[in-house]
C-alpha positions in Angstrom: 21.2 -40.9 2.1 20.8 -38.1 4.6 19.8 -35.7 1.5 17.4 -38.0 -0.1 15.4 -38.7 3.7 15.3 -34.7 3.6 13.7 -34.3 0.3 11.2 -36.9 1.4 10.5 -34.8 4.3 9.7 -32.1 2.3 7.8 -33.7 -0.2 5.7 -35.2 3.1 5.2 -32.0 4.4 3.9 -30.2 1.3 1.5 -33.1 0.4 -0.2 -32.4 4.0 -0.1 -29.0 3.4 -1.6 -28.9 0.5 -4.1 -31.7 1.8 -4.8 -29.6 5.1 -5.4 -26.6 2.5 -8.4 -28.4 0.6 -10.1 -29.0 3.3 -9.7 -25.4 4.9 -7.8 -26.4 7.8 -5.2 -23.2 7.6 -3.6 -23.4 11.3 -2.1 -26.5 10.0 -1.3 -25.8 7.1 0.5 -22.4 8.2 2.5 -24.9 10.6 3.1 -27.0 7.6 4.1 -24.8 5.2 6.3 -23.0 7.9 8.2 -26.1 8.5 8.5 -26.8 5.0 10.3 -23.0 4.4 12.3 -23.7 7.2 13.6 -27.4 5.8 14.2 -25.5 1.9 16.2 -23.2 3.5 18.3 -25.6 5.7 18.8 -27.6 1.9 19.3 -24.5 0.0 22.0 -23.2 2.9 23.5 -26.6 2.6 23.9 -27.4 -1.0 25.2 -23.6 -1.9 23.0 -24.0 -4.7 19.9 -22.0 -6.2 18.2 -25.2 -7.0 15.2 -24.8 -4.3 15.0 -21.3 -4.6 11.7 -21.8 -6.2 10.1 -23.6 -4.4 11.1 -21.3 -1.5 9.5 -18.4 -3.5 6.1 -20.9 -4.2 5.8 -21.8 -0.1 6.2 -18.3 1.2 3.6 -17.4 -1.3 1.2 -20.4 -0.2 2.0 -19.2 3.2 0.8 -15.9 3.0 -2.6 -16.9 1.4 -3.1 -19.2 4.1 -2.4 -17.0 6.6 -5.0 -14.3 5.1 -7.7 -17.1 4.6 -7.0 -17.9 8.3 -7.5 -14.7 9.4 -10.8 -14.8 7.8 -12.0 -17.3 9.6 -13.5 -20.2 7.8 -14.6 -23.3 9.2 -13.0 -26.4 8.4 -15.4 -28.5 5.6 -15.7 -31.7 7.4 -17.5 -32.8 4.1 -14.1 -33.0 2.0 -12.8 -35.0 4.2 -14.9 -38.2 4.3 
């Protein structure tokens, strides 16, 4: 049960990642994203197994881009979101 409510989680927390990413809104989606590594990494520490190791590799990658598109410094596109 308590492994099912954490893969939620993380499925939860990529969605709004990935939602906060469309519309250019990276400060959250560096928080999200950095939340999400830290919850694959509690599962993968856990289980023993290599199982999320990919997806660990895919958010630190997302991470990264984010945090060089925030460094940029683009607006949020309100547009996108109605």
């Amino acid at each position: 049960m308590r492994q099912q409510c954490t893969i939620q989680n993380m499925q939860a927390v990529s969605r709004r990642a990935t939602l906060h990413e469309m519309i250019r809104d990276y400060d959250h989606t560096c928080t999200d994203l950095r939340r999400l590594i830290t919850l694959l990494e509690d599962q993968q520490s856990n289980s023993k197994l290599p199982k999320h190791s990919q997806d660990l590799r895919q958010a630190r990658i997302r991470l990264e881009k984010a945090n060089s598109e925030l460094k940029k410094g683009r607006a949020i596109d309100h547009y996108l979101i109605l």
